[in-house]
Structure formats: structure tokens, C-alpha cells
N, C-alpha and C positions, 0 to 999 in steps of 0.2 A: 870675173866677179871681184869686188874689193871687199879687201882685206877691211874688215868690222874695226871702230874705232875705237875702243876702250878707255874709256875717263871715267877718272873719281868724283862723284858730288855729291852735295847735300840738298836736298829740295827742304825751301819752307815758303811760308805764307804769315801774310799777314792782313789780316780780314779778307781771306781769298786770294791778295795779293800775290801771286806764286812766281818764285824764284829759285833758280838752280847756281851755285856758290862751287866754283872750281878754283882750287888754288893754283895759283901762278900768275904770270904776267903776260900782257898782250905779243910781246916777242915768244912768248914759249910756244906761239901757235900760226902756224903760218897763214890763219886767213880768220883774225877771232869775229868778225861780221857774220862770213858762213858758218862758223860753229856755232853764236849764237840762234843764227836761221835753223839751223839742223836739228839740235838738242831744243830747242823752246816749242820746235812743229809739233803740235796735238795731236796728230796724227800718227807722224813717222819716226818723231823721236820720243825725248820723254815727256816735253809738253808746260809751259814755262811764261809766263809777263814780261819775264827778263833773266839775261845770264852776269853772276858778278862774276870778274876775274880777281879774286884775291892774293895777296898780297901783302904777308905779313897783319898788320892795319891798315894796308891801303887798298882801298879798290877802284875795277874798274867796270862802267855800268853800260852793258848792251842792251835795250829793247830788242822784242822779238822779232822784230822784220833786222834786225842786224844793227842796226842806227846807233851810235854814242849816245847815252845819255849820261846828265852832269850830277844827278838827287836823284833820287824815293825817298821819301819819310819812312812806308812799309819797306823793303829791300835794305835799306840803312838797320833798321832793327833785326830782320834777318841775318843781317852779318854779324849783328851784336850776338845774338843769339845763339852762331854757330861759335864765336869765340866764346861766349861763353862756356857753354857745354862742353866744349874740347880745354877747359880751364885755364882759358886763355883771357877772360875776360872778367869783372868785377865780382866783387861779393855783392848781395843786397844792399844799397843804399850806396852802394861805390859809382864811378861815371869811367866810362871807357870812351877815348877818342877813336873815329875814324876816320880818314884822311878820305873825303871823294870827292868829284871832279870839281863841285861846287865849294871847295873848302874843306878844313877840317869840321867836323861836327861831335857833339858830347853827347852819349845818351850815360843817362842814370838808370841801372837796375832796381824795377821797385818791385816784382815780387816773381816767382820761379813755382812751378808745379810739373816737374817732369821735363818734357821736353819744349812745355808751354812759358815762354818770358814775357813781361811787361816793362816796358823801359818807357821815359820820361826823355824827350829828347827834345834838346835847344836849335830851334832854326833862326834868332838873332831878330833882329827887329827886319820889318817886313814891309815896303814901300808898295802902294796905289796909286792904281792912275785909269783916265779913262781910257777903255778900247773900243773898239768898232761894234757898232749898231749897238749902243748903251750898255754894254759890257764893261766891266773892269776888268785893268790888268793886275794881275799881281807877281811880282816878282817873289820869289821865295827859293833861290838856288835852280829854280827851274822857271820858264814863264807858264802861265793859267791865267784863262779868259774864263774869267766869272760870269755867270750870267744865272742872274734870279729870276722867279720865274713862279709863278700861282699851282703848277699842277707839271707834271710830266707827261699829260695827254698829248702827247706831240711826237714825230718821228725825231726826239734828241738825238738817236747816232748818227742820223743825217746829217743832223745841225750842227751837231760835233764835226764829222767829217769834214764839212763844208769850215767851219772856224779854225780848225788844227789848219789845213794852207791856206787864211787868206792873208790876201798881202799883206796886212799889219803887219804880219809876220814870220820874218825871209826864210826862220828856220824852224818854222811851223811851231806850236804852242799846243800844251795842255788846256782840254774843255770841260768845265764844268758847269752842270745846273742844279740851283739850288733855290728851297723849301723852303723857308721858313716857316716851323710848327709853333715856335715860341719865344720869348725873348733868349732862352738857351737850349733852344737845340732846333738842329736844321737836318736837314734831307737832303743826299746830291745824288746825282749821276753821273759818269766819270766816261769821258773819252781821250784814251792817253795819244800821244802824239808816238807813234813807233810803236805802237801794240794795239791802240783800236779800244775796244768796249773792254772795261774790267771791271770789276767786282768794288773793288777799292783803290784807294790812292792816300797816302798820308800826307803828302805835301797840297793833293787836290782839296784834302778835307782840310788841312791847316790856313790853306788860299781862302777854301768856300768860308771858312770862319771869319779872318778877317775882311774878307768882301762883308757879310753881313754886318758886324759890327762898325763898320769904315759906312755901310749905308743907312748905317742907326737903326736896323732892323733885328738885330739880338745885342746881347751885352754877356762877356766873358764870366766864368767859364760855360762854353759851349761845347755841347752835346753833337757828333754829327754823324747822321745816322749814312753807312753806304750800304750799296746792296749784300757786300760780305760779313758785316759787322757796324761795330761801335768803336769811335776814337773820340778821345776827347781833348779841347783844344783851350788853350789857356795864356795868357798874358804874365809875367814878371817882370816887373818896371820899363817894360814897356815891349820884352821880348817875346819871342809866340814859342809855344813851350808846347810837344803834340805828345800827348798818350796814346798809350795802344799797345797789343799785341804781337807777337810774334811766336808760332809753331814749329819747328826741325818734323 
């Protein structure tokens, strides 16, 4: 029988987002792909979107099937969160940097209730371009294939599945579809590239925003609803600026 593995974490979310935050570094672990496979299983372990390996301010970002990834917009506020709360991290209105795969990135603390944080976080100006079968791409520290869309009566995980490999792209891509309800607020559904169907995506919903606006279909600030929640997405001189939540 093997000996049971004992780790410290912190599980949070952000608009369902869920994430497990271990401190240490990818060397502290002889296989951190299988651990994030282990600890994220819903099943057998404690059940997770992604495992971070932190470090200090820096982390590192597993999807649940084990895969590297380089951003979360939600998972980034998470780790805000945890530093915060272990008083590691800003007062109200302060900005704490975190070092991840995609760059450093700034969130601003903008209001605290418990174990409940809301941070303001800068993802930089944010390039478009077309992808395949009339989708945009959007770059934003990770890639997401935008795709608008009248209604979700459709099998989207499919279509998700099917867009996460296709050739466009070698190392498979973030899929979104998205609603427009109004010039400021939109609807998506989210199929992440290394975890599949989630609730939410903060860098999906900062994608889906300026896909719609980049198609002249809303105008900032934008409201964008996912199945977890509410984030909301914003422009400063010309930066994309995501609000939202995060839970310990």
C-alpha cells in the first residue's frame, strides 16, 4: 500500500474558477504534471481547474490533465488573494505584482469582505487577428479562439473540443462563445485547453470582451456574464483592465 501524500493548500475560486495554491517550486516535486493530475482529480483527489506552485510572488500554472499553462485572469487573483490574507499582499487600493509564466502582471486590491477579494488587474494592451472558420484570435498572455455566436443551442463542448486542437493551433488554444445581450454586456461559455468545460475564465471573459468590441458589437465597459458569475472588463488608454472576484 503507499504511503498517503501529505500537502499543504489552499483552495479558491474565482467565479467557480477553482484552484489549489501549494507553495514551493516545480523542483520541490519530483513529477509536478502527476501531482497536478492527482490533487485536481474530482474524484480521487481534492478536485481543482488548476494547481499553482507558488513561490514567493512567482508562480507556476498546471491545468488539470497536468499540462503547463502560462495565465488565468481568475487563478492570478487567487494567488492575489492568498497573499493577501496571509498579509503578504496590499492594503485596499494598493497593487501587488505577480511574476507568471506570461509576465509579470499588477492586480490592485479594490475591496475585501472576509475571505472574499476583488482586485482590478492590468492584462496590457491586447492584439486581434482572424482565426479559423470566422473566429478571432486573441492573444492575451494565453491564446482564445473567440467565436460569437446568436444563442448556445448548440453542442459548444464539442465545438470547443474540436477548436482547442485544431491545426491553427500547434499548442492547442482557449475557446470561447459569446452572446451579445447589449452594447455592454455579453454571455460566454468557456472551454479551456487542459481542463475542458469550466464555469469561468478571466482571461476568456477579457478575450470575449475585446473580441466583441474589436467586432463593433459592444463598447467598454463591459459586463460579461459566465456560468460562475460576473467579471467585468474595461479599457485604460488603451489597456484591458479585468475585474472580478476571488474566494480562499
Amino acid at each position: 500500500m503507499e504511503t498517503p501524500l501529505k500537502i499543504d493548500f489552499t483552495k479558491a475560486h474565482g467565479c467557480g474558477n477553482d484552484f489549489l495554491i501549494v507553495e514551493g517550486r516545480p523542483e520541490d516535486h519530483a513529477d509536478p504534471a502527476a501531482l497536478a493530475r492527482a490533487i485536481c482529480d474530482r474524484h480521487t483527489g481534492v478536485g481543482a481547474d488548476g494547481l499553482y506552485l507558488l513561490d514567493g510572488h512567482s508562480v507556476h500554472l498546471y491545468n488539470s490533465d497536468g499540462s503547463p499553462a502560462t495565465l488565468s485572469g481568475n487563478g492570478t487573483r487567487c494567488v492575489a488573494a492568498k497573499l493577501a490574507a496571509a498579509g503578504e499582499g496590499p492594503g485596499l487600493g494598493q497593487v501587488i505584482r505577480i511574476e507568471t509564466g506570461a509576465g509579470p502582471r499588477e492586480l490592485r486590491l479594490t475591496s475585501r469582505q472576509g475571505n472574499l477579494f476583488h482586485f482590478a488587474m492590468n492584462l496590457g494592451r491586447v492584439p486581434v487577428s482572424p482565426g479559423p472558420a470566422g473566429s478571432l484570435d486573441v492573444a492575451i498572455g494565453n491564446p482564445q479562439c473567440i467565436n460569437l455566436v446568436e444563442s448556445f443551442d448548440f453542442d459548444w463542448k464539442r465545438r470547443g473540443a474540436e477548436l482547442e486542437r485544431h491545426p491553427h493551433y500547434p499548442d492547442r488554444t482557449n475557446v470561447e462563445f459569446v452572446r451579445v445581450v447589449d452594447r455592454h454586456r455579453i454571455e460566454i461559455r468557456i472551454w479551456e485547453r487542459g481542463a475542458g468545460w469550466t464555469l469561468s475564465s478571466g482571461t476568456g471573459a477579457a478575450a470575449s470582451a475585446v473580441a466583441a468590441v474589436h467586432a463593433g458589437q459592444a463598447e467598454y465597459p463591459v459586463t460579461v456574464v459566465t456560468e460562475g458569475g460576473e467579471l467585468s472588463v474595461e479599457s485604460d488608454a488603451g489597456e484591458i483592465v479585468l475585474n472580478g472576484p476571488a474566494e480562499i
